[in-house]
C-alpha positions as CSV (number, residue, x, y, z in Angstrom):
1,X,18.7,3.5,10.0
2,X,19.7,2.5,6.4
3,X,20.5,4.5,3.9
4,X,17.5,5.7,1.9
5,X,15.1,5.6,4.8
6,X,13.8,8.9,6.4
7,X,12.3,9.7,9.8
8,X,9.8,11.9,10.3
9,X,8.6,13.3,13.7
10,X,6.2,15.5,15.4
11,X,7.1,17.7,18.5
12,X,4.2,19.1,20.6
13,X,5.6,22.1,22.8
14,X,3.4,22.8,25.5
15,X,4.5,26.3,27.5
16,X,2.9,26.0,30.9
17,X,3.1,27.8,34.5
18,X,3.8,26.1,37.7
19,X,0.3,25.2,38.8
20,X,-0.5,23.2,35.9
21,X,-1.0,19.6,37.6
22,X,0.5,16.5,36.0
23,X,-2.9,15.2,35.2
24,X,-3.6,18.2,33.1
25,X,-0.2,17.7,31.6
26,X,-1.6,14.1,30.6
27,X,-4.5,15.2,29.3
28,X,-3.1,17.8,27.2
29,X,-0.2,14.9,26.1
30,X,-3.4,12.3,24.4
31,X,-5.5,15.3,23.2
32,X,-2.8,16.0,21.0
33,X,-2.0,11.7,20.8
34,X,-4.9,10.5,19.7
35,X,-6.9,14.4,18.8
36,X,-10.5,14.4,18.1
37,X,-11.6,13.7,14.6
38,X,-15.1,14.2,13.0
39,X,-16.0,10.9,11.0
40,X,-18.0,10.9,7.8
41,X,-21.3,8.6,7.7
42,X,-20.2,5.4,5.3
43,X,-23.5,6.5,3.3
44,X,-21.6,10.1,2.5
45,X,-18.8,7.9,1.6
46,X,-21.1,5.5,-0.4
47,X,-22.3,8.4,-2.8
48,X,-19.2,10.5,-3.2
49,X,-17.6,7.2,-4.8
50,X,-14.3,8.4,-3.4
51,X,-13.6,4.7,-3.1
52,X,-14.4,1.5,-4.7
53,X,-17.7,0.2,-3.6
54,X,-17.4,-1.6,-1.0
55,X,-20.9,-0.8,0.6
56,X,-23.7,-3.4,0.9
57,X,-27.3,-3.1,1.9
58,X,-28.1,-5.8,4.1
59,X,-24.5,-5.9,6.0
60,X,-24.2,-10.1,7.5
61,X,-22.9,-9.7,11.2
62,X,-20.5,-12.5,10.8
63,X,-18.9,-11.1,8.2
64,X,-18.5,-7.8,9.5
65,X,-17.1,-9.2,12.9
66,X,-14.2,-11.3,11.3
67,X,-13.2,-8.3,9.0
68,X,-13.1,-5.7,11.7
69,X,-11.2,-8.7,13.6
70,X,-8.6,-9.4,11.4
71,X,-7.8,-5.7,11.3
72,X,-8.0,-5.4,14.9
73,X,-5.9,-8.6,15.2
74,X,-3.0,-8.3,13.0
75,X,0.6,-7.8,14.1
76,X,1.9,-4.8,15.1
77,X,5.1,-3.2,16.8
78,X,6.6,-0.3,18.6
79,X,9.1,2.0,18.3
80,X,10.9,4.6,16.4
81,X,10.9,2.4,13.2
82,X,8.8,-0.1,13.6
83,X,5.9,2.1,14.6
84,X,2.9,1.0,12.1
85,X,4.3,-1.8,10.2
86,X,4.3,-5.4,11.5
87,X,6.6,-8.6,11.5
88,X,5.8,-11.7,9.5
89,X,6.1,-14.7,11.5
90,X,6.3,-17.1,8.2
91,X,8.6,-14.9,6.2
92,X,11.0,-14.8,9.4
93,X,10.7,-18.4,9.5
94,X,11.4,-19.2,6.5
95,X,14.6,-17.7,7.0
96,X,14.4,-14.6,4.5
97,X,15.6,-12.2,7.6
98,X,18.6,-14.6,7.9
99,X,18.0,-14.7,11.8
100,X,16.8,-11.3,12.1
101,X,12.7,-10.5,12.0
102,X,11.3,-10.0,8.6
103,X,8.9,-6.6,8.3
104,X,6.1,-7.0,5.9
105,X,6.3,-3.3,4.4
106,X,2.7,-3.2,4.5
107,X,1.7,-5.8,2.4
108,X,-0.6,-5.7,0.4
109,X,-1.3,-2.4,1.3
110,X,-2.4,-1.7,4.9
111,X,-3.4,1.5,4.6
112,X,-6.1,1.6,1.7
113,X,-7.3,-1.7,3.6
114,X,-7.8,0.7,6.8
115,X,-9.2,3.5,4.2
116,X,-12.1,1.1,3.1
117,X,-12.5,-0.2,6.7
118,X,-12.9,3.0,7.8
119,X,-15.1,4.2,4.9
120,X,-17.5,1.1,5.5
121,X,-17.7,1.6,9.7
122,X,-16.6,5.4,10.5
123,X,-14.8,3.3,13.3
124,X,-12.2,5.7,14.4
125,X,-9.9,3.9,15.1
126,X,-9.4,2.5,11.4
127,X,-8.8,6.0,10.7
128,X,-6.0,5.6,12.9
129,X,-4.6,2.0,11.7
130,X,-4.5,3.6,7.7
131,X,-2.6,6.8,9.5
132,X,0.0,4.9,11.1
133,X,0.5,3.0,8.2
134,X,1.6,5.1,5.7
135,X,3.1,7.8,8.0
136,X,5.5,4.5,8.3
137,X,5.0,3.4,5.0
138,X,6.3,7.3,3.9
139,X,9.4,7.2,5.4
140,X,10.6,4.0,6.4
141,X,9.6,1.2,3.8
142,X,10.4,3.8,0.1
143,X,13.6,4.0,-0.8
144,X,14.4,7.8,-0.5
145,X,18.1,7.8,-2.1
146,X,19.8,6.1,-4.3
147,X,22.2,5.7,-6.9
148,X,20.0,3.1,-8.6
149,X,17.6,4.2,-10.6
150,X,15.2,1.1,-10.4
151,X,15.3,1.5,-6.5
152,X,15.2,5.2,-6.2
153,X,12.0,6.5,-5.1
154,X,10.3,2.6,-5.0
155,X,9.0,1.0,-2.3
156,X,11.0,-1.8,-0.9
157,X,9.4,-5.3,-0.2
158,X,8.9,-7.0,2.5
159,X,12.5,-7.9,4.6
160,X,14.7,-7.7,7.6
161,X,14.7,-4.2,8.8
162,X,12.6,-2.7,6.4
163,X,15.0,-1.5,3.6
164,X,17.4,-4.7,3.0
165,X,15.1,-6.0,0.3
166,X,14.9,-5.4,-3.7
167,X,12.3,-3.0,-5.6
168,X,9.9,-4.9,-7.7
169,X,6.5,-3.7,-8.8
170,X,4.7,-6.9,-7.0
171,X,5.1,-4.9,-3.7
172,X,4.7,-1.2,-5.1
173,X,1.3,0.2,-4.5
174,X,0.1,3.7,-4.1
175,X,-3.5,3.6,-2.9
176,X,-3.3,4.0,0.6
177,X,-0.6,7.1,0.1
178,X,-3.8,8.4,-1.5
179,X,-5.7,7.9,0.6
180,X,-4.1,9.4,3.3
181,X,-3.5,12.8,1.1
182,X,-7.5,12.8,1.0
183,X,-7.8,12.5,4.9
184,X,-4.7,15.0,6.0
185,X,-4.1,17.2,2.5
186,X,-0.2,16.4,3.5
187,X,1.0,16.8,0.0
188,X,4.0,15.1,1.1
189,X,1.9,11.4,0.5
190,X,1.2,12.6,-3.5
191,X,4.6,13.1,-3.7
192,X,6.0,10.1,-2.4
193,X,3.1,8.5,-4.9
194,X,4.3,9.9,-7.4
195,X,7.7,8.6,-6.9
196,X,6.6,5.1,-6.7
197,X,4.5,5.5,-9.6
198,X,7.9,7.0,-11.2
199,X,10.1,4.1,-10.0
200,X,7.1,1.5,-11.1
201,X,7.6,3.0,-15.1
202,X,10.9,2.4,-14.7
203,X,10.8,-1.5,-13.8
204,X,8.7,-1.7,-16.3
205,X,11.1,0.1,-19.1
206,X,14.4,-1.7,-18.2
207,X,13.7,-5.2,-16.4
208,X,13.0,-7.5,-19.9
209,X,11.1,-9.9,-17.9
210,X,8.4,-7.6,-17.5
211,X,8.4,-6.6,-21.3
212,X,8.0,-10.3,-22.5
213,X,4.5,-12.5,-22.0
214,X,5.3,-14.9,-19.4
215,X,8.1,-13.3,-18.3
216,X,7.1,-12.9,-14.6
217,X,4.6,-13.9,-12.6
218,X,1.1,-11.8,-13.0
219,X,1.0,-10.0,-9.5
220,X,4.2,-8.2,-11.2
221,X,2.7,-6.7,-13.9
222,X,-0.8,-6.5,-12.2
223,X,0.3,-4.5,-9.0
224,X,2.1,-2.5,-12.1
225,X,-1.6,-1.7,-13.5
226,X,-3.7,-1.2,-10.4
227,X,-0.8,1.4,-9.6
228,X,-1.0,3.1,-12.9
229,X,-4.5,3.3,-12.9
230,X,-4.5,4.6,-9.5
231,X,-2.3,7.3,-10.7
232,X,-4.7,8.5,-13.6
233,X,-8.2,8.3,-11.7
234,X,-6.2,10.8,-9.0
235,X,-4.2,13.2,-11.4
236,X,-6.4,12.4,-15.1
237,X,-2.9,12.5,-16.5
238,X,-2.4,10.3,-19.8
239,X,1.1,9.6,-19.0
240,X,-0.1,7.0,-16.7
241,X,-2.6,5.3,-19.2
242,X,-0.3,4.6,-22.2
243,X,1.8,1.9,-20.0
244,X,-1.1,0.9,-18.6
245,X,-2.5,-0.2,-22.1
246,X,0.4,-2.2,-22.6
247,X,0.1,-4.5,-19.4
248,X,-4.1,-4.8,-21.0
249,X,-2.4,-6.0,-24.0
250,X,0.1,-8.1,-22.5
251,X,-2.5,-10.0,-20.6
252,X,-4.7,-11.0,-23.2
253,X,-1.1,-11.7,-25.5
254,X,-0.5,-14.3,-22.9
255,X,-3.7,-15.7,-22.0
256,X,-3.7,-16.5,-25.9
257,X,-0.7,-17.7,-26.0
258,X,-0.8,-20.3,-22.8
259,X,-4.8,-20.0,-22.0
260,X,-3.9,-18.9,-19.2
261,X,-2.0,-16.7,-17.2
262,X,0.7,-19.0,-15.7
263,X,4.1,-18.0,-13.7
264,X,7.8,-19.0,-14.4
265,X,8.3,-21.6,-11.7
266,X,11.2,-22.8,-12.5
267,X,14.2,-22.6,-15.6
268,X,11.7,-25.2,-17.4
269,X,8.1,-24.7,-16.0
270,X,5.2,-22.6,-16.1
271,X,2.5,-22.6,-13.1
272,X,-0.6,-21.4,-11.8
273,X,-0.7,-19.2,-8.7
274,X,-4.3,-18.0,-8.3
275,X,-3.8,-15.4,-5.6
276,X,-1.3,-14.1,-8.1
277,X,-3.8,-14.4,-10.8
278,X,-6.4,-12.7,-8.5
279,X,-4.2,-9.8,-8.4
280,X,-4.1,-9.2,-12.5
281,X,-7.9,-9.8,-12.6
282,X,-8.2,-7.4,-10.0
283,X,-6.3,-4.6,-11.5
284,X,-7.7,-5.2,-14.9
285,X,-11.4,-4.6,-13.1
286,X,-10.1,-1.4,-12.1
287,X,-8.3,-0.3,-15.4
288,X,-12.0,-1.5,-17.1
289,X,-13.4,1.2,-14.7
290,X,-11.7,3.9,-16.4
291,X,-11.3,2.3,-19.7
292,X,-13.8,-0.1,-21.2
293,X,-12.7,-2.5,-24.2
């Protein structure tokens, strides 16, 4: 373990007599595994407008096959660590692990993926994927101590084993955290939350780049917002809104400026990088949500 990461486990003691068979030990070993849950109708889901709306009325098989495949279908791993994160073949490839694998911190968020998943299906076992993920996500890929203040409490990006990478807010995101408070009540995932949300003010008070139009690519800034604004819609606390504002202004600054909102490629060049893009118009839908102008 590095330092900064924490580890949390969960001990089932079972106190049993001698005639207890190992079968019934087994059984009594998954119930508490994989426990029974009661699932929630996606229509309850649909009218509480707990989450975005992701529901449609005349569902396309297709389409609903290939998403529940890709969830089913995406990498995973074992182990103490490793347990509900993935590798990334391409990353590792690439040669950002230098030789060793490259974990993909959950990315864009698994978890609030596996929230709306589940919220769409009541399959169980998306339940599952989103609990997994952030239990890891908790401990493993947020920087629990340090004498930095911009990597204190953030969440670390994607690299080789887990926490060797920076803290920027293009890989901090709090949704799935939430979500998982609003399917276990463990306070613990506000908290941690909260810190990311903390650490995510604080990139954005001391890195310049982020303070200046153009200054970083849009995902930074935009994964900045849809945080932020995530923050507020849970705790209705203004604190989170007045940054927020400024990232709304900033964007249409620089789309003003350049007609676009184009990334710092290199020392001498600004270009497009439209899933980066997508990101800011994506967050800026949500902060509209809240907030129309």
């Amino acid at each position: 373990m590095l330092r900064g990461m924490a580890k949390t486990h969960r001990l089932f003691i079972h106190l049993h007599g001698p005639e207890l068979t190992p079968e019934d030990v087994n059984v009594r070993s998954l119930q508490f595994q994989m426990p029974d849950r009661p699932a929630i109708e996606p229509e309850v889901y649909r009218r509480s407008q707990a989450t975005e709306d992701v529901f449609v009325k005349r569902p396309v098989a297709r389409v609903e096959r290939a998403l529940v495949d890709l969830a089913d279908k995406r990498i995973r791993a074992y182990g103490i660590l490793h347990w509900g994160d993935g590798p990334d073949v391409n990353y590792t490839e690439q040669g950002r692990g230098r030789g060793d694998l490259v974990w993909t911190n959950g990315e864009y968020d698994t978890a609030h993926a596996a929230m709306l998943s589940y919220a769409r299906t009541a399959e169980r076992r998306m339940l599952d994927y989103l609990l997994v993920a952030a239990e890891h996500w908790m401990d493993v890929d947020v920087c629990h101590c340090s004498d930095n203040p911009l990597r204190e409490g953030g969440q670390i990006v994607h690299s080789a084993r887990h926490a060797r990478g920076g803290v920027t807010p293009s890989h901090e995101w709090v949704e799935g955290l939430l979500d998982y408070w609003h399917q276990t009540g463990e306070s613990i995932a506000v908290e941690v939350a909260t810190g990311i949300a903390e650490n995510v003010l604080r990139q954005l008070e001391s890195v310049p780049a982020l303070r200046k139009v153009a200054g970083a690519a849009a995902r930074e800034t935009g994964w900045a917002l849809r945080t932020l604004v995530a923050m507020y819609v849970e705790t209705h606390d203004e604190k989170w809104m007045e940054p927020a504002e400024f990232i709304v202004n900033q964007f249409d600054a620089w789309r003003k400026e350049h007609g676009a909102w184009p990334t710092p490629y290199t020392d001498h060049t600004l270009a497009r990088a439209p899933f980066m893009i997508s990101i800011a118009a994506a967050s800026l839908m949500r902060y509209w949500r809240v907030r129309p102008s």
